[in-house]
C-alpha positions in Angstrom: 50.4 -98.5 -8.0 50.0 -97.2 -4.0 50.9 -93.8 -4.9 48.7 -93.3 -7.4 46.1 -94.7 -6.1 46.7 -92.0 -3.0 46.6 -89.2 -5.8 44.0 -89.9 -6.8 41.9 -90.2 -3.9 43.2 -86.9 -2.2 42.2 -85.3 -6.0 38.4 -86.7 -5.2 38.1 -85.2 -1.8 39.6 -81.7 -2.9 37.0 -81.3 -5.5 34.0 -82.7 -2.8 34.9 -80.2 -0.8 35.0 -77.6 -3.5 32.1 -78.3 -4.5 30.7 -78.3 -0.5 32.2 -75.1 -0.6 30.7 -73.4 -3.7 27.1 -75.0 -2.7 27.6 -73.3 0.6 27.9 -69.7 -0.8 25.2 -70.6 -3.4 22.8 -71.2 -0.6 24.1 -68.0 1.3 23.1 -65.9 -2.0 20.1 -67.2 -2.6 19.1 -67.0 1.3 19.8 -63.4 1.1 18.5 -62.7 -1.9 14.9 -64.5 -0.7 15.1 -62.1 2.5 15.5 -59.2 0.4 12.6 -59.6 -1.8 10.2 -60.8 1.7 11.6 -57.2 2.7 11.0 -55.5 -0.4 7.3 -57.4 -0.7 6.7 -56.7 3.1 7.6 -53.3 2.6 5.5 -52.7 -0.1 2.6 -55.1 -0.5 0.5 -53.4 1.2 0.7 -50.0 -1.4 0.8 -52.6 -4.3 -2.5 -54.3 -3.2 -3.9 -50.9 -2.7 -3.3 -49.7 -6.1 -3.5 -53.1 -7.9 -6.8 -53.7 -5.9 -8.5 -49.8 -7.0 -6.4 -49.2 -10.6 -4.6 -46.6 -9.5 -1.5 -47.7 -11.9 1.3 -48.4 -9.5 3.3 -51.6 -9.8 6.1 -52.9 -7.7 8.8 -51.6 -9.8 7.4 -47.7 -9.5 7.1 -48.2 -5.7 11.0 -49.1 -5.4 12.1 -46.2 -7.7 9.9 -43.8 -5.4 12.3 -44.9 -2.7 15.4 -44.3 -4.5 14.2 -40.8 -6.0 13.2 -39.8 -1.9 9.7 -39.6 -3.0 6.7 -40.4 -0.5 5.0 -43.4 -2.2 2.7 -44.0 0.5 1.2 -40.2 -0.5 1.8 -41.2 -3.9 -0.3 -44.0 -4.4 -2.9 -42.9 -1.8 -2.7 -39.7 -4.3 -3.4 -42.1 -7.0 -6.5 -44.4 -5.7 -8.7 -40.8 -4.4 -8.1 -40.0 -7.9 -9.6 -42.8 -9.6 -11.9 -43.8 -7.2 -13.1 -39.9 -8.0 -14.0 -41.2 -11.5 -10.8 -38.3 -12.5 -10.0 -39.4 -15.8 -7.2 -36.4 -16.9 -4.9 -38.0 -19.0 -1.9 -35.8 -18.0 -2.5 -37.0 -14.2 -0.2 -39.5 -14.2 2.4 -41.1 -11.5 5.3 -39.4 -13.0 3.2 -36.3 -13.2 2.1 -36.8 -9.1 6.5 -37.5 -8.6 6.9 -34.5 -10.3 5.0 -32.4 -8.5 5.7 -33.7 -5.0 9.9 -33.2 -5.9 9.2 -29.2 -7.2 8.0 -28.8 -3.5 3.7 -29.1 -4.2 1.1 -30.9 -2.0 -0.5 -33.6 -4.0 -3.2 -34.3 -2.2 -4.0 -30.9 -2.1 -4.3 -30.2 -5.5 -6.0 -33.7 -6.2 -9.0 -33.1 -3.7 -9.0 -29.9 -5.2 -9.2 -30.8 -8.7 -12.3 -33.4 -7.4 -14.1 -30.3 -5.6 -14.1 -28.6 -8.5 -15.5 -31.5 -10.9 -17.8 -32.1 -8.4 -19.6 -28.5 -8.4 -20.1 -29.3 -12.2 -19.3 -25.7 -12.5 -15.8 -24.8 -12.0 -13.3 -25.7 -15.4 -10.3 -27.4 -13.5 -7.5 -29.6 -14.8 -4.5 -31.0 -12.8 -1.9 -28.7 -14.8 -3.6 -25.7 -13.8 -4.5 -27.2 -10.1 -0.8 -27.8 -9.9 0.7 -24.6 -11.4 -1.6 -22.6 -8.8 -0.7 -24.9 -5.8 3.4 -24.1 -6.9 2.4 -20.6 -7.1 1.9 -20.5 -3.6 -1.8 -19.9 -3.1 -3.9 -23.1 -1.5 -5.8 -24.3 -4.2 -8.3 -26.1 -2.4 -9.4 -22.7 -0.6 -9.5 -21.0 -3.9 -12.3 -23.8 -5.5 -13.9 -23.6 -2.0 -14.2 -19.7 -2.6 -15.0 -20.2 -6.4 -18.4 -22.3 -5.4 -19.0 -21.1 -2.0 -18.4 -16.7 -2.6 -15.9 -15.3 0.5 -17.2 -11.8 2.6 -14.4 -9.4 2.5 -15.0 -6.5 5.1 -14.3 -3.1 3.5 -12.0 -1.8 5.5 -10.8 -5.2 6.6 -10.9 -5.6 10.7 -8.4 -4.1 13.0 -7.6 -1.7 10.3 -6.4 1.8 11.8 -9.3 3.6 10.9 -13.1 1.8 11.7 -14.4 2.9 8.4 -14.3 4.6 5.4 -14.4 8.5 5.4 -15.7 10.4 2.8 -17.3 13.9 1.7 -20.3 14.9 0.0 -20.6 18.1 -2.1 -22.0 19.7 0.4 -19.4 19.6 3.3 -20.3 16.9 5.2 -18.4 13.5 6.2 -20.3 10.1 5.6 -18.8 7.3 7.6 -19.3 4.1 5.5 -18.8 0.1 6.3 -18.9 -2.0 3.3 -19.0 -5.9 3.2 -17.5 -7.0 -0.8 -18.7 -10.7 -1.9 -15.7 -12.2 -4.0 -15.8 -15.7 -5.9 -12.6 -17.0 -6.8 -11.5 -16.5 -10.7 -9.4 -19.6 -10.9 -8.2 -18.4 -14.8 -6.5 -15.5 -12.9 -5.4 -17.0 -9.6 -1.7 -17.0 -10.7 -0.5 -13.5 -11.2 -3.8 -12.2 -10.2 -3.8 -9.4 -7.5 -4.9 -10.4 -4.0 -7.7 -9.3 -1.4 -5.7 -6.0 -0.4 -5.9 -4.5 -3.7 -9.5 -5.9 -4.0 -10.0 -3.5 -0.6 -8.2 -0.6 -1.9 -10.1 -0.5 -5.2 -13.1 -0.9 -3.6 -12.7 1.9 -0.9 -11.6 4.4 -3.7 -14.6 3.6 -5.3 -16.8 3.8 -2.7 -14.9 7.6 -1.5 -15.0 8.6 -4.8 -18.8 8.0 -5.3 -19.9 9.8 -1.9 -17.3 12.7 -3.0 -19.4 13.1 -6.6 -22.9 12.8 -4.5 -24.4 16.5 -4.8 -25.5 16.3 -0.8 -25.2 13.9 2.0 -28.8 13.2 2.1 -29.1 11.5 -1.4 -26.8 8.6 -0.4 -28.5 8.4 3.4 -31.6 7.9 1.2 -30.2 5.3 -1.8 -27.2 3.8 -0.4 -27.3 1.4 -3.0 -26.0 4.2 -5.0 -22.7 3.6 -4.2 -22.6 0.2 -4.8 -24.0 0.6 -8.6 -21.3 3.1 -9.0 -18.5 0.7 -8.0 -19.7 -1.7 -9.7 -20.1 -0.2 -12.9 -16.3 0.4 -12.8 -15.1 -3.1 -12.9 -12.5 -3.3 -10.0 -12.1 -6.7 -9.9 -10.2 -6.6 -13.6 -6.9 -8.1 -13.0 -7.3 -9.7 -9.4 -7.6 -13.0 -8.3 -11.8 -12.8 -7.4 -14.8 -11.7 -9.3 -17.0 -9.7 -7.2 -20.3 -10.5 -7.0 -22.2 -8.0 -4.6 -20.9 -4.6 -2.5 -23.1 -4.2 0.2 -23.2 -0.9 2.4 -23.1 -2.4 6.0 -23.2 0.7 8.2 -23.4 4.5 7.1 -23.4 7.5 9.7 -23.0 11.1 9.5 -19.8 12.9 10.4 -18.5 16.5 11.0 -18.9 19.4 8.6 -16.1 19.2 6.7 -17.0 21.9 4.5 -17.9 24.5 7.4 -14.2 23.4 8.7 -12.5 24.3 5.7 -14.4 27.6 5.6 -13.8 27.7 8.9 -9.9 27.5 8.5 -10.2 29.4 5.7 -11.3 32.5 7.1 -9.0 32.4 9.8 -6.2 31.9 7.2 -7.6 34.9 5.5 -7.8 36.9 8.5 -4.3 35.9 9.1 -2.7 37.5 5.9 -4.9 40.6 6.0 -3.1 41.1 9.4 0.0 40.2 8.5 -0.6 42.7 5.3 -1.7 45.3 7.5 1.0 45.0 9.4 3.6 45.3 6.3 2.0 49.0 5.5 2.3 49.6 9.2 5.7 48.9 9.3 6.1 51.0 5.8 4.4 54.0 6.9 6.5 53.8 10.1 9.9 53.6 8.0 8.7 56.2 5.4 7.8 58.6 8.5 11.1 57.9 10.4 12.7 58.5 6.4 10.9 61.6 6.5 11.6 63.0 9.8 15.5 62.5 8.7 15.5 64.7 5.7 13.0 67.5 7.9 16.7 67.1 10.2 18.6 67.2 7.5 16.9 70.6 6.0 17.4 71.7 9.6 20.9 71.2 9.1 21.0 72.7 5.7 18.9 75.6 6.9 21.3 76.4 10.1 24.7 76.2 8.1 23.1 78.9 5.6 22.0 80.6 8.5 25.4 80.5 9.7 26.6 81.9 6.5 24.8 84.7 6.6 26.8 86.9 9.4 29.7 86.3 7.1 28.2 87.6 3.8 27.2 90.8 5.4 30.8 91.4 7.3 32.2 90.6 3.6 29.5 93.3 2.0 30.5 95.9 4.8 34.3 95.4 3.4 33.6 95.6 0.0 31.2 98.5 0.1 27.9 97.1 -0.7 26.3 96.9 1.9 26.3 100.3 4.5 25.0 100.7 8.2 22.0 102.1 7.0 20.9 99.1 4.7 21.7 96.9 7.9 19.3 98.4 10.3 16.6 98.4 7.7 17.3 95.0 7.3 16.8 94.9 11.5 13.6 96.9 11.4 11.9 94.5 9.0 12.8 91.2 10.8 12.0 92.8 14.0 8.6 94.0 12.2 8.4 90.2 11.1 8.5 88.8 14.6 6.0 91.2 15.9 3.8 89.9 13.5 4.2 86.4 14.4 3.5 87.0 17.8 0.3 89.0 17.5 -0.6 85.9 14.8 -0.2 83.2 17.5 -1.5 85.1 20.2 -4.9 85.5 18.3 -4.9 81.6 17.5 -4.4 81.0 20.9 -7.6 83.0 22.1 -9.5 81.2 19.7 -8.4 77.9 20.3 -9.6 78.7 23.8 -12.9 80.2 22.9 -13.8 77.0 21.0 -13.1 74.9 24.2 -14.8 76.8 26.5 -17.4 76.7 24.6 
């Protein structure tokens, strides 16, 4: 009966401490697990107060899978309450939308206070799929409703361009100077894939040139200078851009140099240029054609000696043969002697004349 009565008092204290044992680690779980929600509510009470507090949406449960999907719930919720306490009542402006946005790389805030600017003018159509498409588009939002209800000055040509202004000719020669200043409101419909303020400078300049280039003298735009602006206008340059222009407005206009008396100017002298060179082309022709001439005169001089030549050997060959006799070949003398003789009393008389006429 001892033994047994051992057994089975060592069998009780194994299974007290067993049980002291699995008590123990019972307590350690739940300790830890206590800690971890303090942490967890310390961490973030304060956001869940905010948004239970205001509305906003955002329970416990959406702050902890912010944290896991390496989103900023602080901006998030914050996000959230300037939302509703805006009286913003999209129903696509959600929390999941806001995640959304923040993890494709946009600012939320940005696009929140700037879908609030825009219901607060009470003129500007803005929801938060289209505040949120333009923001990832990579223009700022807010600036573009701030442009939309307050219209932006756009300097025409823009400062610290090369040239100070724009140049341009009238019909009659002469170079206007012109400064414009181009009043723009933002056109949120066409903000994404709409063309920016550079092309909104370069139609308007062309426009402005083109109008001073069709005026039939520089004094009509001195005296309307709202000319010009009517004229752009009228052609719609802000189709397909980002803006909708309101007002052109000629800032500054001064006269130039006379382009036209330049180019007439250069003109002549270009003119002057080819009738010299042309001249100088017959010039050079004559001068070829008399140097071509003066070679066949030598060449006939040539001819004319070699016959010459030939003629001692046709007479000696008509002495031989018979036709020709002593008496025909002093004739022949006689005559070209009486020939000379006549030449010289010919050029003697020119020369006496010649002389008379100078003397007197």
């Amino acid at each position: 009966m001892m033994p047994n009565a051992l057994q089975g008092t060592q069998l009780l204290a194994l299974d007290a401490s067993d049980i002291t044992g699995y008590g123990l680690i019972a307590a350690f779980l739940m300790i830890g697990l206590i800690m971890v929600v303090v942490l967890v509510f310390a961490k973030y009470f304060g956001l869940w107060i905010q948004s239970f507090l205001t509305g906003a949406g955002v329970g416990i449960g959406d702050l902890i899978g912010m944290t896991f999907r390496k989103v900023n719930a602080r901006s998030i919720v914050r996000t959230r309450i300037m939302a509703v306490q805006a009286g913003l009542d999209d129903p696509a402006m959600t929390s999941d939308a806001l995640e959304a946005h923040y993890l494709a790389g946009g600012n939320v805030q940005q696009v929140i206070r700037a879908v609030i600017a825009a219901k607060k003018a009470k003129t500007i159509s803005l929801t938060f799929r289209e505040a949120a498409a333009i923001d990832l588009a990579g223009r700022d939002v807010l600036e573009s409703v701030k442009t939309s209800v307050y219209p932006k000055v756009i300097d025409c040509p823009p400062r610290g361009a090369v040239k100070p202004s724009l140049d341009a000719v009238a019909k009659d020669g002469i170079q206007l100077k012109v400064r414009a200043r181009v009043t723009v409101r933002a056109n949120l419909q066409q903000l994404i894939g709409g063309a920016t303020e550079e092309t909104i400078i370069a139609r308007v300049g062309e426009g402005i040139v083109s109008a001073i280039g069709s005026a039939r003298n520089h004094a009509a735009v001195l005296e309307n200078p709202d000319v010009i602006s009517k004229a752009v206008l009228a052609k719609r340059l802000d189709s397909q851009t980002a803006f909708e222009i309101v007002s052109i407005d000629i800032a500054d206009i001064d006269v130039g140099a006379n382009i036209g008396a330049r180019l007439m100017a250069d003109q002549a002298e270009a003119d002057t240029q080819v009738a010299r060179a042309r001249a100088e082309g017959k010039r050079a022709s004559a001068v070829a054609e008399e140097k071509e001439m003066e070679a066949k005169i030598e060449e006939s001089r040539a001819e004319l000696v070699m016959a010459q030549a030939a003629v001692p050997e046709a007479m000696s060959e008509a002495f031989r043969t018979g036709k020709l006799h002593i008496l025909d070949y002093y004739k022949l003398q006689n005559v070209n002697a009486d020939t000379e003789m006549r030449k010289a009393i010919a050029n003697t008389g020119q020369s006496r004349g010649n002389n008379q006429i100078k003397r007197s």
